[in-house]
C-alpha positions in Angstrom: 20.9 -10.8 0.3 18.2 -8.6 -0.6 18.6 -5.2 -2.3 17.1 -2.2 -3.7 17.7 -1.1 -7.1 17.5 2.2 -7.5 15.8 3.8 -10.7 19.2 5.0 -12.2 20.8 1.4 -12.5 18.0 0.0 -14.6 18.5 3.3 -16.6 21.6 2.7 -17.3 21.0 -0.7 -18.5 18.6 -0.5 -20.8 19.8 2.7 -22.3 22.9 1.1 -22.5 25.3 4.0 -20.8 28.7 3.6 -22.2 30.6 4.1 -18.9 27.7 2.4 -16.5 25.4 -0.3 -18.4 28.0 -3.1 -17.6 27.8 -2.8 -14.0 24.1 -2.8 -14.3 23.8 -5.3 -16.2 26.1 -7.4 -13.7 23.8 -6.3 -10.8 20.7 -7.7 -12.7 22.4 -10.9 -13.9 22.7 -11.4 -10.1 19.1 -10.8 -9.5 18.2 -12.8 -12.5 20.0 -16.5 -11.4 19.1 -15.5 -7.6 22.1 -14.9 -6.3 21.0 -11.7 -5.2 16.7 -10.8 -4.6 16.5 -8.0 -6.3 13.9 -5.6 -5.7 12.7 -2.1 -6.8 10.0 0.4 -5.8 6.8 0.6 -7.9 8.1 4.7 -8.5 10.6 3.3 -10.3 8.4 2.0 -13.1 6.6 5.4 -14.0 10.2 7.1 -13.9 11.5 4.3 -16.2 9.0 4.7 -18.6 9.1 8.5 -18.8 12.7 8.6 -19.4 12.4 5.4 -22.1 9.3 6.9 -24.1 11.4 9.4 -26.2 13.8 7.0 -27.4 11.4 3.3 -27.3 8.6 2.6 -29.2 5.7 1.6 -26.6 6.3 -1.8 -27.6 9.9 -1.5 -26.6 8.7 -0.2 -23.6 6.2 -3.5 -22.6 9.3 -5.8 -23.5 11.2 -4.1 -21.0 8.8 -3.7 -18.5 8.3 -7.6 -19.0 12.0 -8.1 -18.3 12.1 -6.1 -15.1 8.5 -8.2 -13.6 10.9 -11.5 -14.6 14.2 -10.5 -12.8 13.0 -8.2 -10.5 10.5 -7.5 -7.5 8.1 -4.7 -7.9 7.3 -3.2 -4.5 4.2 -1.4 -3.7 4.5 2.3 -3.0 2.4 2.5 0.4 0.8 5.7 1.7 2.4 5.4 4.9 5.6 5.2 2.9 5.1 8.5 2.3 4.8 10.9 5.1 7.5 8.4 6.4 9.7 10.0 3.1 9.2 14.1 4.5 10.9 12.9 7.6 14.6 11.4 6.4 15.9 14.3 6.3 17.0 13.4 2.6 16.8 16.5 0.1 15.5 14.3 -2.8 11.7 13.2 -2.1 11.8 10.4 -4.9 15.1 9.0 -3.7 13.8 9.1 0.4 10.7 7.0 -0.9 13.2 4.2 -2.7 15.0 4.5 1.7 11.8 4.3 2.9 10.7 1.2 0.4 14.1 -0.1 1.1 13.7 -0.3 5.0 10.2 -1.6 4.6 11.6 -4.6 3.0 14.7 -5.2 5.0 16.6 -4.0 2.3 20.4 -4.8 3.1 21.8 -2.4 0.3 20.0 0.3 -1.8 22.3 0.0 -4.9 23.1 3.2 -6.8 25.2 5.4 -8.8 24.2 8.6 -6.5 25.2 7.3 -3.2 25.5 10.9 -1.6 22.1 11.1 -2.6 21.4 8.7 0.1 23.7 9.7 3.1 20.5 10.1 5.3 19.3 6.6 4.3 18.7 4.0 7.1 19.7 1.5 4.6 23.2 2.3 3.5 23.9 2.8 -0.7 26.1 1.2 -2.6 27.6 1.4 -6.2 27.1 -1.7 -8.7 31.4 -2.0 -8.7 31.3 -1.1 -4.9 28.8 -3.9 -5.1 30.2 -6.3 -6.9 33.9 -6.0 -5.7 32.8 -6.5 -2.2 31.0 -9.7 -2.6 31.9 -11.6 -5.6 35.7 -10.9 -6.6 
């Protein structure tokens, strides 16, 4: 099964979010022993760093940035992908180019903690729990 990841969940991981870090780090254990192919889009990347730099060093940073090239899939942001994004009808720009990257890849699930976010989304959102409770309990 191949999924998405949407910026948020990695977030959550490596900032280590009380009520959300152990679903994300379920959802990349998954990816990492390739049960699931994980992927996410290169706009995730910038957005991770710039949320990281004020609490990581920049050598915290690279480290995680190594971890995500190990366990996950970094897909190219295409230009195409991106006057694609103005027409899903999805409020959010940056969250209609992580729809857009997921239909490009034949994404089954884009998984996410902001699911409403993605009502508009020709591949259908799902939480890590929802996620995880639907295909491996």
């Amino acid at each position: 099964m191949k999924v998405i990841i949407d910026t948020n969940i990695l977030i959550d991981y490596f900032q280590d979010r009380k009520l959300y870090a152990d679903a994300a780090e379920a959802i990349l254990r998954l990816c990492s022993i390739n049960e699931i192919d994980g992927y996410i889009s290169a706009l995730s990347i910038p957005n991770l760093v710039y949320i990281m730099r004020k609490e990581l060093t920049q050598d915290k940073i690279k480290k995680v940035l190594s971890t995500v090239e190990i366990v996950l899939t970094i897909e190219d942001l295409k230009a195409e992908d991106i006057s694609e994004a103005l027409n899903t009808g999805m409020d959010d720009f940056e969250d209609s180019l992580q729809s857009v990257c997921a239909k490009r890849i034949g994404a089954d699930y884009i998984i996410t903690r902001n699911e409403k976010d993605f009502k508009n989304s020709e591949v259908p959102p799902i939480s890590p729990i929802d996620f995880i409770n639907k295909f491996y309990k």
